[in-house]
C-alpha positions in Angstrom: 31.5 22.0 -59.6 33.9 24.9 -60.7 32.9 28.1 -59.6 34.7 31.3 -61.0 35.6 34.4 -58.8 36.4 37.8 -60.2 39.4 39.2 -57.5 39.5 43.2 -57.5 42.4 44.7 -58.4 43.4 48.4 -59.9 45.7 49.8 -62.3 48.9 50.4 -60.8 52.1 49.3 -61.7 53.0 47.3 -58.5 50.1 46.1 -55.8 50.1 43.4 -52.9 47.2 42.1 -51.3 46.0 38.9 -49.0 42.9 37.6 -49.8 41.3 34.1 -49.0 40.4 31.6 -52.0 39.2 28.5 -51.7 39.7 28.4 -47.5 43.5 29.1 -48.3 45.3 32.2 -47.5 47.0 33.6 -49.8 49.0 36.7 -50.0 49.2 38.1 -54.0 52.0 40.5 -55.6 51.1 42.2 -58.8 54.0 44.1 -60.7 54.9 45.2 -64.3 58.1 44.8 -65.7 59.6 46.2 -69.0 58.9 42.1 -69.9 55.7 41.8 -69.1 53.4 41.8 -66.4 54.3 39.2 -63.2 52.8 37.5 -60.3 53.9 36.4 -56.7 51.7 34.3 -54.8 51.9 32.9 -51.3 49.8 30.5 -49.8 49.5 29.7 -45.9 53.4 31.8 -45.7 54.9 28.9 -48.6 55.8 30.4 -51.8 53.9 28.7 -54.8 54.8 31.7 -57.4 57.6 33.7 -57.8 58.2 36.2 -61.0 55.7 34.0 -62.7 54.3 35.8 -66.2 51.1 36.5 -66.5 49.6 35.9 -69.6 45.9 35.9 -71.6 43.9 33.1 -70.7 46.9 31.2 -69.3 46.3 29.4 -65.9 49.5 30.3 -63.7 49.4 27.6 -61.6 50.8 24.8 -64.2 51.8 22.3 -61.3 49.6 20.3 -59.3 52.7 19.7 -56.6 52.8 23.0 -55.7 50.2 22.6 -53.3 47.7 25.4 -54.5 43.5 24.2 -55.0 42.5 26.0 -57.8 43.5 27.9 -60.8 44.1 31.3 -61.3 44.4 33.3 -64.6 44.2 36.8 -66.5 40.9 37.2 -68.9 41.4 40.3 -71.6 37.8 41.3 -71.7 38.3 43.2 -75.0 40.5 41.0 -77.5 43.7 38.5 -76.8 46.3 40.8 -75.7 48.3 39.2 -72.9 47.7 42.1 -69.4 49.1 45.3 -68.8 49.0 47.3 -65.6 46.9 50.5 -66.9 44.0 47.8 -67.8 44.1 45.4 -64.3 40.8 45.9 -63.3 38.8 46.9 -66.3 40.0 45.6 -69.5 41.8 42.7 -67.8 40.4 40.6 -64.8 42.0 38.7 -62.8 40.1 34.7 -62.0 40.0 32.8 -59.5 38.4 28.9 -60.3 38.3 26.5 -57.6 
């Protein structure tokens, strides 16, 4: 059975945080861009993400190889736009689904 996980983060143009999901450590860089808004995500010190785009209701994991149980994804809690920093945390959440 799936179960979803809301991860905190806050409006700022640029964070980093480790966090544990699904008994894997994982280590998460958020960052804005003039293209969009990007993700870096490390698990157990191997690199799964790098400068991937982070989109609306778009898992960012697309590749079963890469090692990483679970999906994670941004959810724009008001409409369909794809996430901005000045909304992380409110109007768009960041998921975790194992």
């Amino acid at each position: 059975m799936s179960t979803a996980l809301f991860i905190p983060i806050t409006s700022v143009p640029s964070q980093s945080f480790t966090i544990k999901l699904g008994n894997q450590n994982c280590a998460i860089k958020i960052y804005q861009l003039s293209t969009g808004l990007y993700m870096d995500l490390t698990v157990n010190k191997n690199p799964i993400l790098q400068t991937m785009i982070c989109l609306n209701r778009v898992g960012l994991v697309r590749e079963a190889y890469l090692g990483f149980q679970g999906q994670l994804g941004f959810v724009d809690t008001q409409g369909t736009s794809d996430p901005t920093y000045d909304g992380l945390g409110s109007r768009y959440k960041l998921v975790y689904v194992s």
